[in-house]
C-alpha positions as CSV (number, residue, x, y, z in Angstrom):
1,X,0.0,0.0,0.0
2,X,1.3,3.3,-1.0
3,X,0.1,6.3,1.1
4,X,0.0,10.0,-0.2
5,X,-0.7,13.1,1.7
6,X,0.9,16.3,2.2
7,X,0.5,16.5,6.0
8,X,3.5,14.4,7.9
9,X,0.8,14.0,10.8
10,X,-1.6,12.4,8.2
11,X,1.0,10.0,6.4
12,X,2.3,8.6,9.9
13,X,-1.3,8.2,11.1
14,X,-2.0,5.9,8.2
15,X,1.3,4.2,8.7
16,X,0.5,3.7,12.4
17,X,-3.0,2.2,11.2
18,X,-2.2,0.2,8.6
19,X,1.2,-2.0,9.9
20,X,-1.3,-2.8,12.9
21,X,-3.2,-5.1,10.5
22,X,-2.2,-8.4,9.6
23,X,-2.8,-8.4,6.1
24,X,-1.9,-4.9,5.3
25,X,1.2,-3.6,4.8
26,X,2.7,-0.2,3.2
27,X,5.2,0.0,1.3
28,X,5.7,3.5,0.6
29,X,4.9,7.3,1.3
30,X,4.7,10.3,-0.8
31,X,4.3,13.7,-0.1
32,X,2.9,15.2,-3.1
33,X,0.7,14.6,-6.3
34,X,4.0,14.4,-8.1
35,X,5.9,12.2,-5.8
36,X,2.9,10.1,-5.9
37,X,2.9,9.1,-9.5
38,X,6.9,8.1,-9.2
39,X,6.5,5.7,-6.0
40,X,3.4,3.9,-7.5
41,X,5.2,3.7,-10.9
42,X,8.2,2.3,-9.1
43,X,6.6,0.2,-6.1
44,X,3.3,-1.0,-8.3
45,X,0.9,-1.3,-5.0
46,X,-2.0,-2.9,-5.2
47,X,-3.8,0.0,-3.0
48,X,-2.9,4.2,-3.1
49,X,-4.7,6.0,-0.5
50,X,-4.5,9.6,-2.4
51,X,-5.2,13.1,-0.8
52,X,-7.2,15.1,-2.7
53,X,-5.7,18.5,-1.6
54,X,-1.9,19.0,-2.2
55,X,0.0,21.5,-3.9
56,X,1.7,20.8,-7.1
57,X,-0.9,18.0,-8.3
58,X,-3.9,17.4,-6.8
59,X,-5.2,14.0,-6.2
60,X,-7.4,13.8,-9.0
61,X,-4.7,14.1,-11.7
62,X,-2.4,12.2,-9.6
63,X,-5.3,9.4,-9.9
64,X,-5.3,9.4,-13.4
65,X,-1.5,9.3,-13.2
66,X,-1.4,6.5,-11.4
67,X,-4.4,4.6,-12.5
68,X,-2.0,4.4,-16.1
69,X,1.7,4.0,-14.5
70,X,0.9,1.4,-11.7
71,X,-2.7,0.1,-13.6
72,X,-3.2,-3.1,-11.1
73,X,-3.2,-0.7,-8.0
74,X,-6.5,1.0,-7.1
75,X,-6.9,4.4,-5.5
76,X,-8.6,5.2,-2.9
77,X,-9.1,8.8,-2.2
78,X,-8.5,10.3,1.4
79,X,-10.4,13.3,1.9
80,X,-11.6,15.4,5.1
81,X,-14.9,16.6,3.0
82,X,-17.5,14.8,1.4
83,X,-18.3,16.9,-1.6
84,X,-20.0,15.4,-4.3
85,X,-18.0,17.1,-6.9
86,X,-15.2,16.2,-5.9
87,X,-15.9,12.7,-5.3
88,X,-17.3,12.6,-8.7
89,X,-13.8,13.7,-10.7
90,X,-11.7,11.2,-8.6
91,X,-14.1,8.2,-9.7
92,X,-13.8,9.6,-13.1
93,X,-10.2,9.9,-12.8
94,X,-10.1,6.1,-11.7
95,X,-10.4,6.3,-8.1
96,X,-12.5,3.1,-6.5
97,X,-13.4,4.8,-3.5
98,X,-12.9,6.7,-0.9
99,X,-12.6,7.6,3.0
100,X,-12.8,10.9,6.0
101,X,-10.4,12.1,7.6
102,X,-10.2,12.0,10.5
103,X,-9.5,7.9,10.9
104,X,-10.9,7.2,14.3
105,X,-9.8,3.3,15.1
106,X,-9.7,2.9,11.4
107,X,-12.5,0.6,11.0
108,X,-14.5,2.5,7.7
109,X,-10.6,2.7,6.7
110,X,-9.8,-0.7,6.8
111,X,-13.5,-1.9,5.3
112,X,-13.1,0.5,2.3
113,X,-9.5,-0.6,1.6
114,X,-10.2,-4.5,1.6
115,X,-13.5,-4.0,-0.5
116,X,-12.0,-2.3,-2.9
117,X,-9.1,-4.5,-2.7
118,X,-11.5,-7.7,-3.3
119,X,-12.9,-5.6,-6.3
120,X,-9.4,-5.3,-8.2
121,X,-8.4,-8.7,-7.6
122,X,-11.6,-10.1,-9.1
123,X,-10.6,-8.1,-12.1
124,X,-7.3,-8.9,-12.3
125,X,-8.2,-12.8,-11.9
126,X,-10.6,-12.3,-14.9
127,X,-7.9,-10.8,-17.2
128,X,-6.1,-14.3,-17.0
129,X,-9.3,-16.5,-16.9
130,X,-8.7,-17.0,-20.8
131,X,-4.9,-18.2,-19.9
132,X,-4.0,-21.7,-19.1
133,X,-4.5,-23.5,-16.2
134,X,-0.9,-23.3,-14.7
135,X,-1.0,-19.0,-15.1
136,X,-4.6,-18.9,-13.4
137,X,-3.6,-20.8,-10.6
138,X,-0.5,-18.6,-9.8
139,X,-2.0,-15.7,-10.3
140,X,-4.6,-16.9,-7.1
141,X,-1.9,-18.0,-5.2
142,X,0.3,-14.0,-6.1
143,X,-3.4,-12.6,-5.0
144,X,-4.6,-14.2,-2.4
145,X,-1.5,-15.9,-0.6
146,X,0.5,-13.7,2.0
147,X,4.4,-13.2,1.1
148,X,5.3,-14.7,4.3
149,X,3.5,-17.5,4.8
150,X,5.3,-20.8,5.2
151,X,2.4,-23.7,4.9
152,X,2.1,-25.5,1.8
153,X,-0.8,-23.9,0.0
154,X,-3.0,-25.8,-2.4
155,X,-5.4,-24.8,-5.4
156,X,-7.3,-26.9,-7.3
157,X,-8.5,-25.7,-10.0
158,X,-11.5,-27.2,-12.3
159,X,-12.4,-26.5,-16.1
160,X,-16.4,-26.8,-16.4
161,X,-16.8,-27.8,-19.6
162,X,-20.9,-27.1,-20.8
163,X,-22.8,-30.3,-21.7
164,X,-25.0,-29.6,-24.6
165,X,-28.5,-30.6,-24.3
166,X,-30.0,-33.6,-26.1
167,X,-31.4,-32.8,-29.3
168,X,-35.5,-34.2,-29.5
169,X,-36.9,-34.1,-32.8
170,X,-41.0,-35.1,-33.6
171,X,-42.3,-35.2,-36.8
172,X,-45.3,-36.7,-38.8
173,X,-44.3,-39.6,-40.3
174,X,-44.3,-38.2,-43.7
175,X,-41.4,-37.7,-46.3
176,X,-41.9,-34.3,-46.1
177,X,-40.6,-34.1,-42.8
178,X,-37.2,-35.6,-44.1
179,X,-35.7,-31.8,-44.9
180,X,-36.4,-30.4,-41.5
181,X,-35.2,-33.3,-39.5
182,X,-31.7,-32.9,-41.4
183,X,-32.1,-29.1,-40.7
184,X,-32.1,-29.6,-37.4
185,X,-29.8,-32.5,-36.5
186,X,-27.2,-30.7,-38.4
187,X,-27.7,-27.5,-36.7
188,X,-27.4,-29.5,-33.7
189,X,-24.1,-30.7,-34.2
190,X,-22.7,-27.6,-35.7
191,X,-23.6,-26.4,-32.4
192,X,-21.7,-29.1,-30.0
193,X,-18.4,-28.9,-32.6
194,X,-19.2,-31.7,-34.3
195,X,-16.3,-31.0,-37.2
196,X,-17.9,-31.3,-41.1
197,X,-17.1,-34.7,-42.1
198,X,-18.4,-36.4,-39.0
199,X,-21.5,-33.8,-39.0
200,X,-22.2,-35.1,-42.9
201,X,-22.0,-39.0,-41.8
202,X,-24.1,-38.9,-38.9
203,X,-27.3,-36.7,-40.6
204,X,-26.9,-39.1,-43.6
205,X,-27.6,-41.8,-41.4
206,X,-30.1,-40.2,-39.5
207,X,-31.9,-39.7,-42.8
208,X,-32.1,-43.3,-44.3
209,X,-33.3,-44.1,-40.6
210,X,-35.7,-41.8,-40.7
211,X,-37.1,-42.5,-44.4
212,X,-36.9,-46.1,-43.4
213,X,-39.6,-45.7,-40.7
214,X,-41.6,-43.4,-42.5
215,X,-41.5,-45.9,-45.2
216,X,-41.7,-49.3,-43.9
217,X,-43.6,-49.0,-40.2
218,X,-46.4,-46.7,-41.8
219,X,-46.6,-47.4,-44.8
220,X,-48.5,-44.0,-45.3
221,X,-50.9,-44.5,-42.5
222,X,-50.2,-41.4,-39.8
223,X,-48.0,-42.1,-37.4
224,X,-44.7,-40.3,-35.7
225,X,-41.2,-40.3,-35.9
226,X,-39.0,-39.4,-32.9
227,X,-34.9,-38.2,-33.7
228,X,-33.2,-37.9,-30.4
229,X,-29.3,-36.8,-30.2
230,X,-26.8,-36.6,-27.4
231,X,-23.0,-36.3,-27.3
232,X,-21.6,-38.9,-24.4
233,X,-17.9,-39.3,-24.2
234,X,-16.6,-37.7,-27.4
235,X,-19.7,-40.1,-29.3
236,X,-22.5,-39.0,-31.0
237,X,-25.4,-41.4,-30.1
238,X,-28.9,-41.3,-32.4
239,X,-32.1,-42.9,-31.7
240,X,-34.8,-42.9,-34.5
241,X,-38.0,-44.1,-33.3
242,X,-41.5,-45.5,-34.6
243,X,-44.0,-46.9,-33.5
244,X,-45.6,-49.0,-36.3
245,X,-44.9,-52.6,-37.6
246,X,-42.1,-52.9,-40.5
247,X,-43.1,-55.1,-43.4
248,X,-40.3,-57.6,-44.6
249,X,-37.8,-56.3,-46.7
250,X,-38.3,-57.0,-50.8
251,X,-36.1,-58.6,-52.8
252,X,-35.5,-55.7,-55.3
253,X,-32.7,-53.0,-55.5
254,X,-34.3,-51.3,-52.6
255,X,-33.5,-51.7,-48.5
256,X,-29.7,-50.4,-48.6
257,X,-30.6,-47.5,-45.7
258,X,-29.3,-50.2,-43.3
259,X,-26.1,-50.6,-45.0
260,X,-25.6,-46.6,-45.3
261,X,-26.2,-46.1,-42.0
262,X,-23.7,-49.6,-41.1
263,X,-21.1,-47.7,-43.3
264,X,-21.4,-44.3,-41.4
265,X,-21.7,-45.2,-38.5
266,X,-19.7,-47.1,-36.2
267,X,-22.1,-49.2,-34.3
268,X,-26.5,-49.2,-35.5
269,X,-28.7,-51.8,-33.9
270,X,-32.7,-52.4,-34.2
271,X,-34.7,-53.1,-31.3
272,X,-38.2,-54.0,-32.0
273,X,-41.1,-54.9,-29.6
274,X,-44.9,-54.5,-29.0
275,X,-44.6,-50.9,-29.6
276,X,-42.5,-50.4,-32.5
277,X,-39.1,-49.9,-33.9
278,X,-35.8,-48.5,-32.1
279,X,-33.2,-47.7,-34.1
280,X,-29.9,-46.6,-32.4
281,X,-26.4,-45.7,-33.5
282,X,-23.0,-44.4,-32.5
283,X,-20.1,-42.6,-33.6
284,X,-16.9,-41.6,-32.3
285,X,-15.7,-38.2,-32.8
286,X,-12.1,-39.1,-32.9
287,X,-10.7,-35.4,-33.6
288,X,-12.9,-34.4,-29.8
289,X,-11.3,-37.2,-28.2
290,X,-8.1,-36.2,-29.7
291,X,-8.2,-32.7,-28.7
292,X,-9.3,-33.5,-24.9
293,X,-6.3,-35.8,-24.4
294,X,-3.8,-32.6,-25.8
295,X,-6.0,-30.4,-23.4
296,X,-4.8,-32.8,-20.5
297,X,-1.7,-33.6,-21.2
């Protein structure tokens, strides 16, 4: 903490105060507006408690000095009036807060100077949140851990990663329907990273499933069809479901959805009962399962 005022009484006050509290200290005085700006240039505190009144530079400019040459420190102005106007310029100028003179036992002093201190450090903690893992955790321990303490300190630090909703699609079991359920599944995985060759594979499969049920358990009597979607451990998993009764297949050129969907997918199996027909598949995403193991490595 770097204190500024141009009153002797006033600086050793706030010394007196401050090296009294265990998790304060001060590192530094100044004098004057000037003197100010060269001390928190060349001691970077994370606190300046800044007079407003001094003679060559009042503490407003000084703020604004400061606030650029020592810009993870926060100022706090010290003043022995409350005027508005006043108060309003220093926040402009970058000041956080401020406290009255006089001190008393320092209590409205030492709440002011660890809120605002609580303020800046969330601030400077989200400037890093970007950076890796390693960086964020010693930036916590620079922040929040005392120079001098001798325990081993641990953080653990954990990376939420956002599960993506299942997708549910229901359509009438019509051909029609064929466009909007590809619309959607592929607007689906676009949107949990699927990359493009995967995302082509798994809505072509999704489609011969679907056309099969619309085809073959209907057999254009009205009826639904029910696309569900989920990403599970770097898989994409796809249920198409029906609940009519499928014919048996032809012998003609036709029936080869199964096989597309065998060839994009890497596991499809058809479970059918009482109420219909199940049809679920899986594939990997290899390049996700790739990039989580570089992520953890």
């Amino acid at each position: 903490m770097l204190a500024v005022d141009d009153s002797a009484t006033i600086r050793e006050t706030l010394s007196l105060l401050i090296e009294a509290q265990p998790d304060m200290e001060l590192v530094g005085t100044a004098a004057s507006g000037n003197e100010a700006v060269r001390r928190a240039a060349e001691l970077q505190p994370d606190i300046v408690l800044m007079d407003i009144h001094m003679p060559d530079l009042d503490g407003i400019q000084a703020a604004w000095l400061v606030s650029s040459r020592a810009p993870h420190g926060a100022v706090i102005m010290v003043t022995s009036e409350e005027r508005i106007d006043f108060l309003q310029k220093a926040m402009s100028a970058g000041a956080q807060g401020y406290v009255l003179k006089p001190f008393g036992n320092g209590a409205q002093l030492f709440q002011t100077i660890r809120e605002v201190h609580g303020r800046s450090s969330a601030r400077r903690l989200q400037v890093v949140a970007g950076a890796p893992v390693d960086a964020l955790c010693d930036r916590v321990l620079e922040e929040m851990v005392p120079a001098d303490v001798t325990d081993d300190v641990a953080v653990l630090a954990a990376h939420l990663v956002r599960v993506p909703a299942p997708l549910e699609i229901r359509m009438p079991a019509e051909p029609a329907a064929l466009s909007p359920i590809r619309a959607e599944l592929s607007a689906w995985l676009a949107d949990v990273h699927v990359p493009v060759g995967d995302r082509y594979d798994v809505v072509l499969a999704c489609s011969e499933a679907s056309a099969n049920a619309i085809e073959h358990a209907y057999r254009s009597r009205p009826g639904e069809v029910v696309v569900t979607a989920t990403l599970i451990d770097h898989a994409v998993e796809i249920t198409v479901r029906d609940r009519g009764t499928w014919r048996p297949p032809r012998q003609d050129d036709r029936g080869r959805g199964i096989g597309v969907m065998h060839a994009c997918m890497d596991d499809v199996t058809l479970e059918t009962d009482a109420d219909g027909t199940l049809v679920r598949m899986r594939r990997a995403i290899r390049s996700m399962a790739v990039a989580s193991i570089a992520r953890s490595a």
